[in-house]
N, C-alpha and C positions, 0 to 999 in steps of 0.2 A: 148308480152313483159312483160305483168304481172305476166303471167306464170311463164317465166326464171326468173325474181326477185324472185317470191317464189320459186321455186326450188335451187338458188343461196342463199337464205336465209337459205332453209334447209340445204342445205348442208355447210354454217358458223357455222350452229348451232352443226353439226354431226362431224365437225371437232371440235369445239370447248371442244365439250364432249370429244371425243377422248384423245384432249390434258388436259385436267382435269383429265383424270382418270389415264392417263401417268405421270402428275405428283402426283398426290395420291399416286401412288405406286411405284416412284423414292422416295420420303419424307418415306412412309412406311419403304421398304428397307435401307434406309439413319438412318432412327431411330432404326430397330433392328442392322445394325451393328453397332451403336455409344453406342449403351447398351453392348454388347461383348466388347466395350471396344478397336476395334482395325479399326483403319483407312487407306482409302487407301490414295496415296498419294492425287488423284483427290479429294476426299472426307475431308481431313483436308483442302489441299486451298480454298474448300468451306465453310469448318467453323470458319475458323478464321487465324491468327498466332501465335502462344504458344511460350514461350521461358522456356525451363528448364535448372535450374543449376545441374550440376553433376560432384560430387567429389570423386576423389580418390586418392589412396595411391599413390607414387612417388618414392620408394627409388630404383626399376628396370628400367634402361631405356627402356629394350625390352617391359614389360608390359606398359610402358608413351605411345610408339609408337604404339601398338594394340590399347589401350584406344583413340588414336587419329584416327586413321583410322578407328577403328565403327563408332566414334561418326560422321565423312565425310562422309560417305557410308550412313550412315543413312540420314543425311540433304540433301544429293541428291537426296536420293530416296523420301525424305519428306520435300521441301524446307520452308511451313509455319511452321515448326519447328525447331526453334533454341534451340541450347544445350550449353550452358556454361561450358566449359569446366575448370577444376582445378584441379593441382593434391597436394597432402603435402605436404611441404618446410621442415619439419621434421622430427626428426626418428619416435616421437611418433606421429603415425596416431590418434589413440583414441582423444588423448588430442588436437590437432587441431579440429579435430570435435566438442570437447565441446565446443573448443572455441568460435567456430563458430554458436552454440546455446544459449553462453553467451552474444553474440554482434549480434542476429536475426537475422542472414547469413546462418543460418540454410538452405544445401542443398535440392533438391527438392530429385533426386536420388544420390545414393550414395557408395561407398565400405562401411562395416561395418563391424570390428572385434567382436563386442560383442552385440549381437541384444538385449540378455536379459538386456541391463543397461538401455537402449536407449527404449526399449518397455516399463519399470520400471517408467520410465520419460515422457510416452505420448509422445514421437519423433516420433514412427514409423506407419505409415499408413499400412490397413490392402492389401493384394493381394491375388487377386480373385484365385478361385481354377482352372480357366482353364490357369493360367497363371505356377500358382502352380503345376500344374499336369506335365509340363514340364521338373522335373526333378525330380529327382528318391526321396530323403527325403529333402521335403521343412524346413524350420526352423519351426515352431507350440510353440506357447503358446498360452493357453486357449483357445483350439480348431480352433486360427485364424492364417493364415499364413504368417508371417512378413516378411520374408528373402530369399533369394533364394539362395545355393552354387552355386558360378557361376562355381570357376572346381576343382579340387582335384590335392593332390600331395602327396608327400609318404619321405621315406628315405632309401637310400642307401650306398654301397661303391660302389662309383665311381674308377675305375683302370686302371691301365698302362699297357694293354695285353702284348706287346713288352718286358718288363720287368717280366712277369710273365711265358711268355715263353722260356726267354731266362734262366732266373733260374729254369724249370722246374716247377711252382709251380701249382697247382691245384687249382679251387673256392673252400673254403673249406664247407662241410655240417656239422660243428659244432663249435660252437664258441672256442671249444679247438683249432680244425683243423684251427681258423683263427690264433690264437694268435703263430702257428707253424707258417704260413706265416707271420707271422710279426719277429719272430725269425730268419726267413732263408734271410729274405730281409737284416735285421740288419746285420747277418753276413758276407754278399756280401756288406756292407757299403752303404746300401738304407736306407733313412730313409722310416719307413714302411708306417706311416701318419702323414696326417697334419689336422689341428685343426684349427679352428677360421672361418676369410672369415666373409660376411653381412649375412651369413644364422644359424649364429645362431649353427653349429652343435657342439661345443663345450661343448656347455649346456643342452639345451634342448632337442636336437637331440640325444647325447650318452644318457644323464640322462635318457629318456624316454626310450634308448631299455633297461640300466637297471633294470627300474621302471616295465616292459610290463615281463622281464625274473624273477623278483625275489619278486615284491611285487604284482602286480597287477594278484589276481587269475582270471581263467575262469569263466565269467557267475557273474563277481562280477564287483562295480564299488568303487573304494579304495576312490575318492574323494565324492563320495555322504556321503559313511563312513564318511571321514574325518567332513564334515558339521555336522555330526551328533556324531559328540566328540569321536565314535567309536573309533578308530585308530588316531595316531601321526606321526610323522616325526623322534620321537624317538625312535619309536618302532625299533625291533633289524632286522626286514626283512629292514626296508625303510635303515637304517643305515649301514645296509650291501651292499645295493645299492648307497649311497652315496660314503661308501670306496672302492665297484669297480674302479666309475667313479672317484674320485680322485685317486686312483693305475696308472687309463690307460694315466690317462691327464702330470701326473708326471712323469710317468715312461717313461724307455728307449724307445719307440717306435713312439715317436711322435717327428715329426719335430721342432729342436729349434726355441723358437720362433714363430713358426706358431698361435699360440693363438694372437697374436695381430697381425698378417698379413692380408692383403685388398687381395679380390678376386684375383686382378690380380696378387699377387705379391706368389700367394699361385698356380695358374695353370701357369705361369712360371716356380716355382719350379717343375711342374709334367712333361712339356713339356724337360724340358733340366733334367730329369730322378735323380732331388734329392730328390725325395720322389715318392710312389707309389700308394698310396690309398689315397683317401679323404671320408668321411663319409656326406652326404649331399642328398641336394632333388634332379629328374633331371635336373632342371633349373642350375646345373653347367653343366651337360655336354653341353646345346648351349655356355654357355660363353667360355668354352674351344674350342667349334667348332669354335666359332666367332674368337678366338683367335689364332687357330692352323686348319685348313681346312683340314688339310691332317690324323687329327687326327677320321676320319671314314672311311677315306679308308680300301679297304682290304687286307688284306696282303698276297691275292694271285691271279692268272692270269684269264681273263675272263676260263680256261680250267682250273681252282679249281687247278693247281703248286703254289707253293709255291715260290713270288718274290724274286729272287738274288739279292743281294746287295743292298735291301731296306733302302732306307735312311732316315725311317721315325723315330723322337725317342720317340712319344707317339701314341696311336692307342685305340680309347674309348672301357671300357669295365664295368659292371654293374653288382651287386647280391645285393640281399638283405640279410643282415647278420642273421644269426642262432642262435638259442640258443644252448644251453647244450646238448640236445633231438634232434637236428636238423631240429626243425623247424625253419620256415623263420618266421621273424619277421617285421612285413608290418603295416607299424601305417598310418592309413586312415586319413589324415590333408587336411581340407579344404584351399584351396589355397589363395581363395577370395570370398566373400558375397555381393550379393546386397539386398538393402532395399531401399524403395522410404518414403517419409517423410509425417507424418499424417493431413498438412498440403496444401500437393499435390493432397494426395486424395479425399479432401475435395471440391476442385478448379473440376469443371465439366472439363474446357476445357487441364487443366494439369492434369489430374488423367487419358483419355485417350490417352493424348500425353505420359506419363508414362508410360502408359499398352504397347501401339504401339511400344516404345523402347524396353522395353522388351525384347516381344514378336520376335522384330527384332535380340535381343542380342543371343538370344538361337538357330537362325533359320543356318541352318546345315551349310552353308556358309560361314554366319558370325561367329559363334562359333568356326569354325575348325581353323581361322586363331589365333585365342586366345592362344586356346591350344595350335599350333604350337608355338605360342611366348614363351609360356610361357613352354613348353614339357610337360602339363598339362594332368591330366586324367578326361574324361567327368563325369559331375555328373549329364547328361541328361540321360531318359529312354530309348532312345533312341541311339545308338552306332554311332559312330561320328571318322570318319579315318580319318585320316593328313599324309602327306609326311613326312617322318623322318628316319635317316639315321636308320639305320638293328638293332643300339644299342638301338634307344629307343625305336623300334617297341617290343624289348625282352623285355624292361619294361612295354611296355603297358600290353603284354601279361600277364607276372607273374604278372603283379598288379592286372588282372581283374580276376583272377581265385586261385589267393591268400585268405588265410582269414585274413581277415585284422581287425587292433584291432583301436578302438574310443577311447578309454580311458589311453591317453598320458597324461602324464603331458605338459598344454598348451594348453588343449582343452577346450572348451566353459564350461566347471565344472569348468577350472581352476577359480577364484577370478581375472577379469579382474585386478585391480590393486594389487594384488599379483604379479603376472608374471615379474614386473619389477623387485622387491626386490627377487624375485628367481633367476632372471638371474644374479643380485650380486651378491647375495649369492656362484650360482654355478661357476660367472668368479674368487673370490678367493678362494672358492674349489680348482677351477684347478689350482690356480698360487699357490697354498698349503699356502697361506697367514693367515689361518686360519685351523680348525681339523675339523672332521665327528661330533664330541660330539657338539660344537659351531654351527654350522652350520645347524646339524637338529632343535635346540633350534631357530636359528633366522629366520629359515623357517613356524617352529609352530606358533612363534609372527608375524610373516609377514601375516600369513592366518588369523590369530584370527584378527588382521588390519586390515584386507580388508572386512573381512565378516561385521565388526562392521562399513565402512563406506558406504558398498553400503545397510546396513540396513536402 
């Protein structure tokens, strides 16, 4: 009997070890991956419940509705963490954010259009290099990684195939050869483009491919010049770029009125065939899809004939426009930015709830349905396919094997509070409210403004 006690003793003791060094090395494991910064789900409900706020932009509904099914997908697969979701009641995203760091509502993560104002000001927490590594050029200042581009976008002419083949007309390989298509459309009583819509191409879209054809050399960057007194707004290249783009805005070729028309009211015009180009990113061609479903069909029989009596009267079609020389002109625009807040990563148990988001945001599943919203181009290292009707698959293509230029007017050089007073300036450009001479003058004072108050 004494015997079996001690041998039932031993063997409490041999279990008991056992279960000691099982958990030694459950806590081990637990601690290096809580250092990498990424949790599983089992492993966050054991260490606590985190709640992050996370804001972003608002004025896309399709982007509202991505932003809301991460953030669900995510809490499912990680219920001890909640996400606060918000997006901007405003046009101007920037200045809701400030606002929001003037009344300590300051987001935990966030969209961010301009990292460097916000790193300037000790807002932005640093993100680790393997979160960083995740996609091809992180944001970097002073060696640390703040920003992440979550996906890219470009610009185009968006077109009305059905109308381009019906008047014979060809993609043109030079911006002569566009300005003939817009000639031959005009005289068939097409109007050949329309102008305005929430994206901006009236301004900033034409300006910059004149800016990328006529001012902006190869291997050069015009606006680090510009900071550096170098070059003006007056100089006779940038003013020759101004009076293109006020020629094209003015002139015969653009749809009446289209400068102040609302998305919808501008792919109505394309769908019922009173206009045939629009110059934009392709985040209109799903609005047209949304709008017209039948406008990716194809216009011929599963045995490659050509449909009789097709009763379609828009059918999507995409190039990206040419200069002089005929090359294409592909301006590389960050679509969206994330940044997480120097105040998150400070917080142990929200700086890896942050990372875990992330980490989730970028993973090939998750990411693909984004882009899909948004007919985004990936700015992971890694290639990222989405379902998309034949026209954006053609964008994907020439986007990724395109050389593509940074240096737009409106890119992160631009003087974040510049940008507004630009886009004034260039909406009475186009409504000819004002001349080329005036208006490089109030572009120079708008920059020398902006620089003097993010000093």
């Amino acid at each position: 009997m004494q015997m079996r006690n001690k041998e039932k003793g031993k063997l409490t003791i041999i279990i008991s070890g056992m279960l000691l060094v099982s958990m030694i090395s459950m806590w081990a494991c637990s601690g290096e991956k809580m250092e990498a910064g990424v949790l599983s789900q089992q492993e966050t409900t054991e260490y606590g419940n985190t709640t992050l706020s996370f804001f972003y932009s608002g004025e896309n509904t399709g982007w509202i509705g991505a932003m809301e099914e991460l953030c669900e997908d995510f809490m499912k697969k990680y219920p001890s963490i909640t996400i606060n979701m918000e997006y901007s009641s405003s046009q101007s995203y920037t200045e809701e954010l400030k606002a929001k760091e003037a009344t300590d509502e300051f987001p935990d993560v966030f969209e961010i259009e301009n990292p460097y104002m916000f790193e300037s000001a000790g807002k932005l927490g640093v993100i680790n290099q393997e979160i960083g590594n995740l996609v091809e050029k992180p944001i970097i200042i002073d060696n640390k990684i703040y920003a992440l581009p979550f996906y890219s976008t470009s610009y185009g002419i968006v077109y009305n195939q059905i109308l381009f083949k019906k008047y014979n007309l060809e993609i043109p390989k030079t911006y002569e050869e566009f300005l003939h298509v817009c000639g031959e459309l005009k005289y068939q009583g097409i109007a050949p483009l329309a102008v305005g819509g929430s994206e901006e191409s009236s301004d900033l879209g034409w300006m910059s491919y004149f800016f990328l054809t006529e001012v902006q050399e190869e291997g050069d960057d015009w606006q680090i010049r510009r900071r550096e007194k170098e070059v003006s707004f007056q100089d006779q290249d940038m003013k020759k770029a101004l009076q293109d783009f006020q020629n094209l805005m003015t002139g015969e070729y653009i749809l009446e009125d289209s400068l102040n028309m609302s998305d919808n009211q501008i792919i109505s015009q394309m769908i019922n065939q009173k206009v045939a180009m629009y110059y934009g990113t392709p985040a209109m061609l799903t609005k047209i899809w949304e709008a017209y479903p039948k406008a990716t069909d194809s216009g011929k029989t599963p045995l490659g004939e050509e449909i009789e009596n097709d009763t379609s009267t828009m059918r999507l079609g995409w190039f990206y426009l040419p200069d002089e020389k005929g090359k294409s002109v592909v301006i590389d625009k960050i679509g969206s930015i994330l940044s997480v807040s120097r105040e998150c990563m400070e917080d142990r148990e929200k700086k890896e709830a942050a990372e875990t988001f992330l980490k989730f945001c970028f993973e090939k599943d998750n990411y693909r349905k984004i882009l899909q919203a948004m007919y985004g181009m990936p700015t992971t290292k890694d290639a990222v396919l989405y379902a998309a009707p034949a026209v954006q698959q053609g964008v994907l293509t020439d986007y990724r094997y395109a050389e593509r230029s940074e240096n737009f007017l409106g890119n992160m050089e631009t003087p974040e509070s510049f940008q507004a007073d630009m886009k004034e300036i260039l909406d009475n450009l186009a409504a000819d409210i004002i001349g080329v001479d005036d208006a490089a003058k109030k572009l120079d004072e708008g920059w020398d403004d902006s620089e003097r108050i993010e000093q």
